[in-house]
Structure formats: C-alpha cells, structure tokens
C-alpha positions as CSV (number, residue, x, y, z in Angstrom):
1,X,-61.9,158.7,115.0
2,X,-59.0,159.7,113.3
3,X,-58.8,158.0,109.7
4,X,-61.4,157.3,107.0
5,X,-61.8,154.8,104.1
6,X,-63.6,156.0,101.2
7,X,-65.9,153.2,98.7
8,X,-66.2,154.3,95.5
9,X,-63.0,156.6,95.2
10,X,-63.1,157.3,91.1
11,X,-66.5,159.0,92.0
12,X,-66.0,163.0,91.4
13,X,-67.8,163.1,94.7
14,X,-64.7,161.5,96.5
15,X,-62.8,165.0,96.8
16,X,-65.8,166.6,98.5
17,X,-65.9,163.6,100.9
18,X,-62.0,164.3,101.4
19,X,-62.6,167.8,102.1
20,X,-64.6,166.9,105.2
21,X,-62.6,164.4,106.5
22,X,-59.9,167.3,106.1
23,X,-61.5,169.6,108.0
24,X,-61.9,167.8,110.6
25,X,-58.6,167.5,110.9
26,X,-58.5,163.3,110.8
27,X,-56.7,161.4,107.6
28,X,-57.6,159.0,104.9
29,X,-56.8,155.6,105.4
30,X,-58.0,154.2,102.0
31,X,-59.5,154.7,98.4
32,X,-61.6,151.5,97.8
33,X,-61.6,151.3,93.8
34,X,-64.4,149.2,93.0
35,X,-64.3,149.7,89.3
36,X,-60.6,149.3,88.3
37,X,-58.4,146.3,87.3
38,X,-55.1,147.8,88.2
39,X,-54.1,150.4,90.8
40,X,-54.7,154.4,89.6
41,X,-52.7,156.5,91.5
42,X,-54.5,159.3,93.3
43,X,-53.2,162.3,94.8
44,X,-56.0,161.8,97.8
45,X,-54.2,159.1,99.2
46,X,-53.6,155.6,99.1
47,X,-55.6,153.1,96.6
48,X,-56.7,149.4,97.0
49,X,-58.9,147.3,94.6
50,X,-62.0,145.9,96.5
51,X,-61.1,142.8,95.3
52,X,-58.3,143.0,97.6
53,X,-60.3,144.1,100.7
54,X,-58.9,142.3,103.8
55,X,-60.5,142.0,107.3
56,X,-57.4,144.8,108.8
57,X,-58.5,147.6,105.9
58,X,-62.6,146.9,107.4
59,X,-61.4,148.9,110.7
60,X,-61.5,152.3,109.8
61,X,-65.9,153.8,109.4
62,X,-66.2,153.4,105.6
63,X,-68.1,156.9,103.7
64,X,-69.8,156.0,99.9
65,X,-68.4,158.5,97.8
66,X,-71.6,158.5,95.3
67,X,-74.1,161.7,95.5
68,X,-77.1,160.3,93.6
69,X,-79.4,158.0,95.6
70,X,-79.8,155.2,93.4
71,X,-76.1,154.6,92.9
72,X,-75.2,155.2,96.9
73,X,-77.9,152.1,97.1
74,X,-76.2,150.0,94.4
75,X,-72.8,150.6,96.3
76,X,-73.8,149.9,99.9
77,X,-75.2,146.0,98.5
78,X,-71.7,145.7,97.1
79,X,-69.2,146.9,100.0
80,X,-71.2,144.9,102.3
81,X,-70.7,142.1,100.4
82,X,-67.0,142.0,101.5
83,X,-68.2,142.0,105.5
84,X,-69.4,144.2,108.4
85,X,-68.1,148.0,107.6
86,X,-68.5,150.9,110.3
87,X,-70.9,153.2,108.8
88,X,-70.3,156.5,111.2
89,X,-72.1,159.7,110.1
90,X,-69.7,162.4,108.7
91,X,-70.5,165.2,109.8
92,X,-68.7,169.0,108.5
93,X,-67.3,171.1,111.2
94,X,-68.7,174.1,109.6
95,X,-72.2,172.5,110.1
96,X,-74.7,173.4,112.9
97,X,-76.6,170.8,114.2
98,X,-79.1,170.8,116.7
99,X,-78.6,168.6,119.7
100,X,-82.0,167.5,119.6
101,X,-81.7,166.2,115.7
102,X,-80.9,162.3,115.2
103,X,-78.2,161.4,112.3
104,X,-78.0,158.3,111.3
105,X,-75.2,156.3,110.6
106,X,-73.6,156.2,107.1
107,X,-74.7,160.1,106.6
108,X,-72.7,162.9,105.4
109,X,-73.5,166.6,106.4
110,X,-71.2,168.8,103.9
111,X,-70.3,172.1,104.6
112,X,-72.2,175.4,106.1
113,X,-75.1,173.2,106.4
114,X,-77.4,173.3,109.0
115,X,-80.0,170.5,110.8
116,X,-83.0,172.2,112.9
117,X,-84.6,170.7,116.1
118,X,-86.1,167.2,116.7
119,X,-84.9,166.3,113.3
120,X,-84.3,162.7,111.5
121,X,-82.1,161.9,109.0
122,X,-82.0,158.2,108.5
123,X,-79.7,156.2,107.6
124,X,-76.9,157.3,104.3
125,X,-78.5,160.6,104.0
126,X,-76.3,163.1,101.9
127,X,-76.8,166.9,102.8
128,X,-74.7,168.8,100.3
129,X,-73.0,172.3,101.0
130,X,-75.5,175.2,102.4
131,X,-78.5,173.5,102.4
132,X,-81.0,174.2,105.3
133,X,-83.0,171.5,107.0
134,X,-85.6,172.8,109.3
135,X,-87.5,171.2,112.4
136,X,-89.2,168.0,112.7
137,X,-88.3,166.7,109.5
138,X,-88.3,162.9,109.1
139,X,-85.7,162.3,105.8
140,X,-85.9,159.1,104.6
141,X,-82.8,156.6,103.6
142,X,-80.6,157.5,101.1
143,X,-82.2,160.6,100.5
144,X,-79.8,163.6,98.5
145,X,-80.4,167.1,99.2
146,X,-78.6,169.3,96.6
147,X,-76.7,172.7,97.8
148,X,-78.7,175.4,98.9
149,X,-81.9,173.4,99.3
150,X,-84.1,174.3,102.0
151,X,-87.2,172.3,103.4
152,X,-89.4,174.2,105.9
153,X,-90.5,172.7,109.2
154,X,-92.4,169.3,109.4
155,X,-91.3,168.2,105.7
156,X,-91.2,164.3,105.4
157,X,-88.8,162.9,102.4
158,X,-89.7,159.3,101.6
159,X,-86.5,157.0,101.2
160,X,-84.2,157.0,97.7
161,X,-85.5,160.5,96.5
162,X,-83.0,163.4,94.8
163,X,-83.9,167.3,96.4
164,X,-82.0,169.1,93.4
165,X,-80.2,172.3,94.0
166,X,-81.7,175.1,95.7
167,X,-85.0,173.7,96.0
168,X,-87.6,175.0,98.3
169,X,-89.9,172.3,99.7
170,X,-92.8,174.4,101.9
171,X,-94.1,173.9,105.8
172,X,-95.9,170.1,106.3
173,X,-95.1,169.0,102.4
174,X,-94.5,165.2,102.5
175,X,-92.3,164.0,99.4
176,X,-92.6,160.2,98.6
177,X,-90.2,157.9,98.0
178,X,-87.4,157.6,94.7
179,X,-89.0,160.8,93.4
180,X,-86.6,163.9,91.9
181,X,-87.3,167.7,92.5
182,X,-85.6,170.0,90.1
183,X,-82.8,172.2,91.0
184,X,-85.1,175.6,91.9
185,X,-88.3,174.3,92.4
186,X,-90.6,175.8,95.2
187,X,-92.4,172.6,96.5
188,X,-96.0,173.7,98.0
189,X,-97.9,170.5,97.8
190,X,-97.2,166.9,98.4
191,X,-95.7,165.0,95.9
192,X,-96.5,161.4,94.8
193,X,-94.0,158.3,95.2
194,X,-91.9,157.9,92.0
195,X,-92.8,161.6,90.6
196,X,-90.3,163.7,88.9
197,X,-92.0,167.9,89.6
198,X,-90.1,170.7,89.1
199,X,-91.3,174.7,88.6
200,X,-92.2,177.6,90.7
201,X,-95.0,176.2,92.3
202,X,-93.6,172.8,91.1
203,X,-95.3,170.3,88.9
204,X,-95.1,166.9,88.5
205,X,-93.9,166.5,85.0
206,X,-93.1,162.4,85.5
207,X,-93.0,159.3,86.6
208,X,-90.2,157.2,87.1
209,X,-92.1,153.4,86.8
210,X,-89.9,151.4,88.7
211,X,-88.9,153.0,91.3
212,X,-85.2,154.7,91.6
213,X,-83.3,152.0,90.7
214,X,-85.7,149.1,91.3
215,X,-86.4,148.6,94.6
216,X,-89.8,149.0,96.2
217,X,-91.1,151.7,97.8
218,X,-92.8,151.9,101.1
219,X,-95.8,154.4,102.4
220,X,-95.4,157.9,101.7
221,X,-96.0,158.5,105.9
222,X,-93.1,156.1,107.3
C-alpha cells in the first residue's frame, strides 16, 4: 500500500497521522476536509471537500485524523456515509508488535510503541507515541491510549474509553466502556462504565451520564 487519504484533515492530529504514513515511506493521496466550504491550502498535501468525494478518491485505505474517542466515532458515521472506505490499520515502523497480537482494521499504532502477545485491539483503536501494551489485553473499539501509557498483562478496556497520558492501568484491571483515566493515574482496581478516576491509586471522581458521546454501552467483560 503505497498512498493514504486522511478524513478529518483540519484536525491538529492530521500531522501525527502524516508522520506515519512518512515513515513508512508511502505518500498521501488526500486531505478530506469535512468542515470547510472552500479549499484551505495545506502544506501536507492535496485538499478535497467531502462534499466532493467521488467513487476514484474511495481507493486509497482512509485513516480518521481525530484522537479523542467520541469524535473518531462521530467521524466514522459521516465518511461512511459517502460509501464503502478501506479501513487498513496503520501501523509505525518504529513499533514492535508481536506476531501473535490481532489489530484491527482502522487502528493506528504511533511511534516507539509496543503491542505484547496474544493481544486484541479492535477495531479504530489509537495507540499514541511510547505507550506500552502488555499481553492478553482485549481493547475495545475506539479506544485512545495517551503517550507513555502502559497497561499490564490481562487488562480489558471497554469500547469508546480515553487512557490519558502516562497512565498505569495494573495486572487483570478491566476498564468499562466511554470512561476517562487521567493523564498519570495508577489504575489498581476496576473501573465502572461511564467513570471518569484519576490519582495515584486512582479514584473515580465522575460520571459521564450518557455515555461518551451518546451511544450505548455494552458489558464491561465483552
């Protein structure tokens, strides 16, 4: 796979999605600006409204360019609204990833992270630079991991929920689904669907009563 199209491309995450595709020596084929009326130039590469999607531009594996779960969610509904896109995992050359790990499609792994044994990411998972992912961990859908996270062996991350930066989630813990951990908390218990916990040992401070963003949320164990 040589060239990428990029959804979202006013996001400030859209550079750090360019960097991979950079290193990995392949090209850009498009920004897909889904907020603007007119064209903005961009130094990346070459812009198109989404309005003007055609079948031709739908060939390239389409990357969302937007690092917060809820949003990536909101984003997916509306580029599949203009047809069938090629959701391919993007995955950093400077990542290690064990053979034995499953990535689903429409994830991005960024750089000098690393993916343990007999792990699951499912699908439009976002691992951000240096964060650690241990064995037999079952991450849930549109799950974000901040840089420098780490979560132990056996950790379970229900679908739609944020792992802030440098967050430690401990051996066996089982996160539910749409819930936020704090950049630097040390996760040693399980935490509840919809809960916001942060601290060293982290607490749940919140809830968020809706869900992230809306949409309903499944068992903690799936």
């Amino acid at each position: 796979m040589n060239y990428w199209s990029i959804y979202a491309s006013l996001s400030g995450f859209t550079t750090e999605i360019a960097e991979i595709i950079w290193r990995r020596n392949e090209e850009i084929e498009w920004l897909i600006d889904n907020f603007s009326e007119t064209i903005v130039y961009s130094e990346i590469g070459r812009v198109i409204l989404a309005k003007n999607i055609s079948a031709e531009i739908m060939g390239a594996p389409l990357v969302l360019a937007m690092s917060t779960p809820g949003l990536r969610y909101i984003v997916k509904l509306e580029a599949d609204r203009h047809g069938k896109w090629l959701y391919s995992p993007l995955l950093d050359p400077t990542s290690v990833i064990a053979r034995t790990s499953i990535i689903r499609d429409g994830c991005v792994i960024n750089c000098n992270s690393s993916i343990a044994s007999r792990t699951e990411l499912k699908s439009f998972v976002h691992v951000n630079r240096s964060a650690t992912i241990g064995h037999d961990n079952i991450i849930g859908e549109f799950v974000s991991i901040g840089p420098g996270a780490v979560l132990a062996g056996k950790v379970h991350v229900g679908y739609g929920s944020f792992i802030g930066a440098g967050a430690v989630i401990a051996p066996g813990v089982k996160i539910g689904s749409n819930s936020t951990i704090g950049a630097g908390a040390v996760v040693i218990r399980d935490v509840e669907n919809n809960a916001v916990a942060v601290g060293n040992p982290a607490k749940v401070i919140k809830y968020n009563e809706f869900g992230f963003q809306g949409y309903k949320v499944p068992p903690m164990n799936t």
